[in-house]
C-alpha positions as CSV (number, residue, x, y, z in Angstrom):
1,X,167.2,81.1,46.8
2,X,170.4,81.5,48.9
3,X,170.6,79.0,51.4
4,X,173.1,81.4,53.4
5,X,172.3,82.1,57.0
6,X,172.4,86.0,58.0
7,X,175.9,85.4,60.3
8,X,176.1,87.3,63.6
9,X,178.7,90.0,62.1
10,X,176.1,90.6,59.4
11,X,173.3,91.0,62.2
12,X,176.1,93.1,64.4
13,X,176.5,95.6,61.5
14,X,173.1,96.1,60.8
15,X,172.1,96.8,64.2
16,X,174.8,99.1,64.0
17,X,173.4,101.0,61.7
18,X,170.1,100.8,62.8
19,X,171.7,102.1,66.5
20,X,172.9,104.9,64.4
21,X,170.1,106.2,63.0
22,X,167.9,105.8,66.7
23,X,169.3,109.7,67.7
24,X,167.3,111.3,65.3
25,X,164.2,110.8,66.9
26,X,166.0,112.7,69.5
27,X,167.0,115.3,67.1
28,X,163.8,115.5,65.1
29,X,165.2,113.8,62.0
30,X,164.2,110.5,60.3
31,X,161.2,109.4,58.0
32,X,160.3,107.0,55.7
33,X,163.1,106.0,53.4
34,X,161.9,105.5,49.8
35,X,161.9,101.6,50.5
36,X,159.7,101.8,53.4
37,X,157.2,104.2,51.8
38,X,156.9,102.2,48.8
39,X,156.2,99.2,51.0
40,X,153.6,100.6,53.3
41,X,151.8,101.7,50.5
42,X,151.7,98.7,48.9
43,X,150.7,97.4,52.4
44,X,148.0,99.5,52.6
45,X,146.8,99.1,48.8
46,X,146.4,95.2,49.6
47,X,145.0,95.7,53.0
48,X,142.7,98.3,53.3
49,X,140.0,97.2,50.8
50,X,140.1,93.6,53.6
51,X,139.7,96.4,56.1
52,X,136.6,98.3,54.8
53,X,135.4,95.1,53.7
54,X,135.6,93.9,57.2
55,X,134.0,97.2,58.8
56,X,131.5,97.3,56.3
57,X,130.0,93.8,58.1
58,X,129.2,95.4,61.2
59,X,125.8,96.5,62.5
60,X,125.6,100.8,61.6
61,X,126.4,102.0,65.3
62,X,129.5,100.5,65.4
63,X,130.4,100.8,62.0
64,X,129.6,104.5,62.3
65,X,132.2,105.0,65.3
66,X,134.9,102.5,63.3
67,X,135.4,104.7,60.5
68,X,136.0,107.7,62.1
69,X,138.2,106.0,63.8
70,X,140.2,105.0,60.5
71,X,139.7,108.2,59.3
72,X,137.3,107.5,56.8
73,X,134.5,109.5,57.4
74,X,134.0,112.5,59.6
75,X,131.9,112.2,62.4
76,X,128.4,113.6,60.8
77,X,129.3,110.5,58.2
78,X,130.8,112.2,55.0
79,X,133.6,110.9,53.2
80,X,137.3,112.0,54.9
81,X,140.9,111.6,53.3
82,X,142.3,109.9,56.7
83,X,144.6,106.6,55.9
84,X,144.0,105.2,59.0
85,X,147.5,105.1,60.5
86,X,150.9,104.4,59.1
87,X,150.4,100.2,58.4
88,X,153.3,98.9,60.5
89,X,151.8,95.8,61.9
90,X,150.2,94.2,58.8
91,X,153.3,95.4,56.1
92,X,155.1,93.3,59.2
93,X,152.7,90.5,58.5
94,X,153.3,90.7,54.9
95,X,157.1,91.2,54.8
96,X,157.2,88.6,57.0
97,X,155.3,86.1,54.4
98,X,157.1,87.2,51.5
99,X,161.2,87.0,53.4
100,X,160.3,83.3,54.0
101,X,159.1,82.3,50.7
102,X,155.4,82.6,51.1
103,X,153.0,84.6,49.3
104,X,151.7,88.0,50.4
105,X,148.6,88.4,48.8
106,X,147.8,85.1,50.8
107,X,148.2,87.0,53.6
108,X,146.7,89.6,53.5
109,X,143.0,88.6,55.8
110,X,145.8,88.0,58.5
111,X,147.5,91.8,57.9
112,X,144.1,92.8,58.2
113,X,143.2,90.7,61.1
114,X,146.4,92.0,63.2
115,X,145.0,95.7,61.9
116,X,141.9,95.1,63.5
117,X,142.8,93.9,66.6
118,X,145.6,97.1,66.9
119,X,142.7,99.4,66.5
120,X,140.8,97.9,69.2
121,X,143.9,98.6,71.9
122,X,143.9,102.2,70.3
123,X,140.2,102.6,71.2
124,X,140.5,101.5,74.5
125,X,144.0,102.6,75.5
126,X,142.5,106.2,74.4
127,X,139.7,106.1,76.7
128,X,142.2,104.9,79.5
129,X,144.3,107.2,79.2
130,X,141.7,110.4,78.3
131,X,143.7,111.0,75.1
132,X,141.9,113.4,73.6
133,X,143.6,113.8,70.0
134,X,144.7,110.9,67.4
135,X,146.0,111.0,64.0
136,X,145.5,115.1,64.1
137,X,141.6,114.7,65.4
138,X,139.2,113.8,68.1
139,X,139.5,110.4,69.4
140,X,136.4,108.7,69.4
141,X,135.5,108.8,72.6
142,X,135.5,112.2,73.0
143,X,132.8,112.2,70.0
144,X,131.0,109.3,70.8
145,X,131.7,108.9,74.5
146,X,133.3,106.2,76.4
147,X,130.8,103.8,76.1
148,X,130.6,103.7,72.5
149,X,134.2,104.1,71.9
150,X,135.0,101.2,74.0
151,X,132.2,98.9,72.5
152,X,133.8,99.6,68.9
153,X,136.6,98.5,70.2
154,X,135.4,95.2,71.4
155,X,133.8,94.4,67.8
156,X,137.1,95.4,66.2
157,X,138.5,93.0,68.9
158,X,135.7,90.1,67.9
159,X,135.7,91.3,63.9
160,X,140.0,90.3,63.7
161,X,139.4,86.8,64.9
162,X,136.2,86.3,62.5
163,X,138.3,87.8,59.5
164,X,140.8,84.9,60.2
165,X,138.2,82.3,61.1
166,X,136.2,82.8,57.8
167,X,139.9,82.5,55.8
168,X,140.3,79.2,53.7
169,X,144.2,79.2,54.3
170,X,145.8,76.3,55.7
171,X,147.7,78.5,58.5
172,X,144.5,80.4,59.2
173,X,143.3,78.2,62.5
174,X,146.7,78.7,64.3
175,X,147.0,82.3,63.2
176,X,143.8,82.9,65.2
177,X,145.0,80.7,67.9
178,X,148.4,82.9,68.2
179,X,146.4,85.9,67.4
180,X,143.6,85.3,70.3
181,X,147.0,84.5,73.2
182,X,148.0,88.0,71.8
183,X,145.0,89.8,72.9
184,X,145.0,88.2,76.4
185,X,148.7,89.3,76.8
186,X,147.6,92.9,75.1
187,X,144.9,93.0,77.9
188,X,146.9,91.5,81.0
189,X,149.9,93.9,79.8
190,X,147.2,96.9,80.0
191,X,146.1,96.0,83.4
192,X,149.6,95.7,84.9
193,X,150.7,99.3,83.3
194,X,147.0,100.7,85.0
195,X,147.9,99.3,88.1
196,X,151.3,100.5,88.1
197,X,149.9,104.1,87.2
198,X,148.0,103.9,90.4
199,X,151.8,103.2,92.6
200,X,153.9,105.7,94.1
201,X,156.5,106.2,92.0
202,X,158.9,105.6,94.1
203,X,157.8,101.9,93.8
204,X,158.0,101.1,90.1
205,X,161.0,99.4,88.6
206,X,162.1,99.7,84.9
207,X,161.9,95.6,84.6
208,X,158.2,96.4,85.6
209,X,157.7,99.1,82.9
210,X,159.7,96.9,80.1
211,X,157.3,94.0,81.0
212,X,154.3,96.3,80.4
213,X,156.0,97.5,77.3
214,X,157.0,94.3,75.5
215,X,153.1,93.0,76.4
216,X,151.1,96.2,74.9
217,X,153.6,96.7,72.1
218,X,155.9,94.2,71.4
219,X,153.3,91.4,71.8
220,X,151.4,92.3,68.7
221,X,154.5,93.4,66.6
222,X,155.9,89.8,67.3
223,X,152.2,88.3,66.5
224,X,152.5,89.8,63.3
225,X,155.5,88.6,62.2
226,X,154.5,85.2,63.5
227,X,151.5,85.4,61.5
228,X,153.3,86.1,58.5
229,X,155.9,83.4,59.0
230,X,152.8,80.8,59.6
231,X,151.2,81.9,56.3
232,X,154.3,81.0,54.7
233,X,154.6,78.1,56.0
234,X,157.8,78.2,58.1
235,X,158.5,76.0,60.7
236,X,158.1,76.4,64.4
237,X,161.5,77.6,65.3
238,X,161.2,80.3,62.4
239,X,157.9,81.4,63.8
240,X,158.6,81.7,67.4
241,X,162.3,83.5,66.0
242,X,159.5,85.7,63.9
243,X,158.1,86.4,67.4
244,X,161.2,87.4,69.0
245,X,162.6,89.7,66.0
246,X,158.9,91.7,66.5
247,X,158.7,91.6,70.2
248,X,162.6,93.2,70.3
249,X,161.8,95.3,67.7
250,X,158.2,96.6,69.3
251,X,160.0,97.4,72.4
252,X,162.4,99.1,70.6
253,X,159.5,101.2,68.7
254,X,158.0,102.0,72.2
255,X,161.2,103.1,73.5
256,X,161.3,105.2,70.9
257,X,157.4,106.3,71.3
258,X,158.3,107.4,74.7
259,X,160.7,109.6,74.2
260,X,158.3,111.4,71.4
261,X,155.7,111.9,73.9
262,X,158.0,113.8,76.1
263,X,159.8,115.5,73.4
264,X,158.3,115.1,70.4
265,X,157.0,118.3,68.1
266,X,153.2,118.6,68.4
267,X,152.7,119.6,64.5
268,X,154.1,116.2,63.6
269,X,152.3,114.1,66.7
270,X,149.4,115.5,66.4
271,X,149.7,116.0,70.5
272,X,150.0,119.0,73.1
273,X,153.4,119.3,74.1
274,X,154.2,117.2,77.0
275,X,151.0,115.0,76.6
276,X,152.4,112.1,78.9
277,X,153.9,114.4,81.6
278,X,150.8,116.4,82.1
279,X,149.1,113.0,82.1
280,X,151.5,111.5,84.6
281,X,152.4,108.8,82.9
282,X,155.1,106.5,84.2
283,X,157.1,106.3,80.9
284,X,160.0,104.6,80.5
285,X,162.4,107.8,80.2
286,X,160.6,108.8,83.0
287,X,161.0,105.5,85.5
288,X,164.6,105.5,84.3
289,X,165.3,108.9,85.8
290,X,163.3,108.5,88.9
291,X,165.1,105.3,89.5
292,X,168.9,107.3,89.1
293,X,170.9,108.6,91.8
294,X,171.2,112.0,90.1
295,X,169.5,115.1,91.7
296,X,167.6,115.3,88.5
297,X,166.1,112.4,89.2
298,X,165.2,113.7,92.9
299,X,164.0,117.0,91.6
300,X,161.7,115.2,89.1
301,X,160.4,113.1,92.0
302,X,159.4,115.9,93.7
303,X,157.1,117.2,90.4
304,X,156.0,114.0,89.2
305,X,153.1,112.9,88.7
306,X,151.3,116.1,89.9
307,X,152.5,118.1,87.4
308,X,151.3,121.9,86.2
309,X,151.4,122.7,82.4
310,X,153.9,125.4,84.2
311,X,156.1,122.5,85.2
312,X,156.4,120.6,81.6
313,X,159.6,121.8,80.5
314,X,161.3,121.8,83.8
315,X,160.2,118.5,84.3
316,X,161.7,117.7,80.3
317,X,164.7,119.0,81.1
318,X,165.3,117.2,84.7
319,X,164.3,113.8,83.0
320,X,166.8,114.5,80.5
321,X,169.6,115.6,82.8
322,X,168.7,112.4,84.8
323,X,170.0,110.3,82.0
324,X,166.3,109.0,81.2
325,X,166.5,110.2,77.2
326,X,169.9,108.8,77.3
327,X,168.7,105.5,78.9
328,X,166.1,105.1,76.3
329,X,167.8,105.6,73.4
330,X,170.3,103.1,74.3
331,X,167.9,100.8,75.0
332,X,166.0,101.2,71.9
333,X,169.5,100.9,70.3
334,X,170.2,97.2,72.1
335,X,166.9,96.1,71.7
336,X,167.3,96.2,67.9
337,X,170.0,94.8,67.9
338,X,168.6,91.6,69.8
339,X,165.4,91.8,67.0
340,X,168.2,91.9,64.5
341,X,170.5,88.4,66.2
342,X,166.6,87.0,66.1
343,X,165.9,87.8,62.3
344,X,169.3,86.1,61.6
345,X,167.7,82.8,62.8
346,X,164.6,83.1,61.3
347,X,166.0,84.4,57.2
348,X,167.9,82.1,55.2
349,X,168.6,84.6,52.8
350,X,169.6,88.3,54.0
351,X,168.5,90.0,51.0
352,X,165.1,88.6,51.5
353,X,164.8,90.3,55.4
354,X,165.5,93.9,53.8
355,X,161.8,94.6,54.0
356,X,161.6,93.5,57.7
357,X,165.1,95.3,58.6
358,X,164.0,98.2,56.4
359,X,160.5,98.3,58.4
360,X,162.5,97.8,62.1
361,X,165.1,100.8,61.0
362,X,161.4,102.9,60.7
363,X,160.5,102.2,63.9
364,X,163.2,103.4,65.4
365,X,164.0,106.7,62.9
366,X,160.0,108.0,63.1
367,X,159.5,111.2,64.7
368,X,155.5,111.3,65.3
């Protein structure tokens, strides 16, 4: 193996390109490059039989509730085609492994793990938020109601710390240590951003809403490529950089996620157009342009959160005209870069981070 570090013009260019191809989420571009396809597949191939596995433990109510979830089964219990979502944080967890010399196939309980514990936020975050459509169907508490949905969710929560607690690995104790510290942050970061749903708008900063973001989506991103790094046996300073390149990256992704839920196109979200505006969510787009000195930004005020379905677009178009799309993207754009600079500490060899930089440029390219 090269024992060339990844240099800072290296990174620069990279993020260059990666800030290059961030628009066409904006312009409804973007997809999975061949590279990424191919791994994600392989991600799921090696994961999901660890996840089914792991779902097939639980007592029948929950189970029941789970796979729906996934996709798995319809709700009346027969077989369904669904792949359970796209595999970002565990082909993280595995990329990671295999760009610092580890295996991934030894890895793969803790890709499942960090799987697990993503699906719990999903169940919750959709009763939390009354999202009533995921992956192109019901979400599961509109099915099975909120208690049920939100009690699958804690067993998905319990059922990634047991998958990691029953693994023979040597890295396996302080993967569930780092994984556990995740959840708390996951949970805390949820609390602030219901809290801050309950404000005025009028007080809520961006620093607020980027906190919130890095803790329910950069938190687990990062945990997953410190997972992976641990499972390969890198040392401390390459894990915590690990943590960094995911928690830059995940805020990044949610930049990104943002700006879909605003402007995204329903047949590829799977989501009424404007779902977070009619919802009144204080996104970041949307903080950014409340928080401008343009008139947009005043006009918005004067809509938000109360909005009509009749008052969507307008509402679009003053968030836009407020600089908030704008803001994002740039943002997005920067905070790869950063996850980029961090990867360069954490890689001795660039070719070996392509998988990781290839998985980050995703994030920032997908359209739903």
């Amino acid at each position: 193996m090269s024992e060339r570090m990844l240099t800072v013009d290296e990174a620069s260019r990279t993020a260059g390109e990666v800030r290059g191809a961030v628009p066409q989420a904006r312009e409804g571009g973007g997809g999975e490059s061949q590279e990424v396809a191919a791994l994600l597949d392989r991600t799921r191939e090696a994961v999901e039989p660890e996840l089914r596995k792991a779902v097939d433990s639980m007592p029948g109510t929950m189970r029941r509730i789970v796979t729906y979830h996934f996709g798995w089964e319809h709700a009346d219990g027969r077989p369904a085609a669904g792949r359970g979502g796209k595999a970002i944080r565990p082909g993280l967890v595995l990329a990671a492994a295999r760009a610092l010399g580890g295996s991934p196939a030894a890895a793969v309980k803790a890709a499942a793990a960090v799987e697990l514990a993503h699906n719990f936020t999903l169940l919750h975050d959709d009763v939390i938020d009354r999202d009533s459509t995921r992956r192109h169907r019901p979400t599961a508490w509109t099915v099975f109601g909120d208690a049920d949905a939100i009690l699958a969710g804690d067993a998905l929560q319990a059922l990634a710390l047991r998958v990691l607690a029953d693994d023979q690995h040597p890295a396996a104790g302080r993967a569930a240590a780092r994984l556990a510290a995740c959840l708390v942050e996951l949970c805390e970061g949820q609390h602030v951003d219901t809290a801050l749903e309950d404000r005025p708008c009028d007080q809520v900063t961006l620093d607020e809403c980027l906190g919130v973001a890095e803790a329910k989506t950069g938190a687990l991103l990062g945990c997953a490529c410190a997972l992976g790094a641990l499972y390969a046996g890198a040392g401390v300073e390459q894990v915590e950089a690990m943590d960094a390149f995911g928690r830059q990256a995940g805020l990044a992704f949610q930049l990104i996620d943002d700006i879909i839920g605003i402007w995204g196109d329903p047949a590829r979200t799977g989501k009424p157009v404007g779902a977070d505006l009619l919802a009144g969510k204080k996104s970041l787009p949307v903080v950014a342009a409340l928080t401008s000195d343009a008139a947009a930004g005043a006009e918005l005020a004067e809509l938000y959160p109360a909005l009509r379905p009749a008052d969507v677009d307008r509402a679009a178009a003053a968030i836009d005209r407020a600089g908030g799309r704008d803001w994002a993207q740039t943002q997005a754009a920067d905070r790869m870069s950063q996850a980029v600079a961090q990867l360069s500490r954490a890689i001795p060899d660039p070719e070996a981070a392509g998988g990781l930089l290839a998985l980050a440029e995703f994030m920032t390219r997908r359209v739903s």
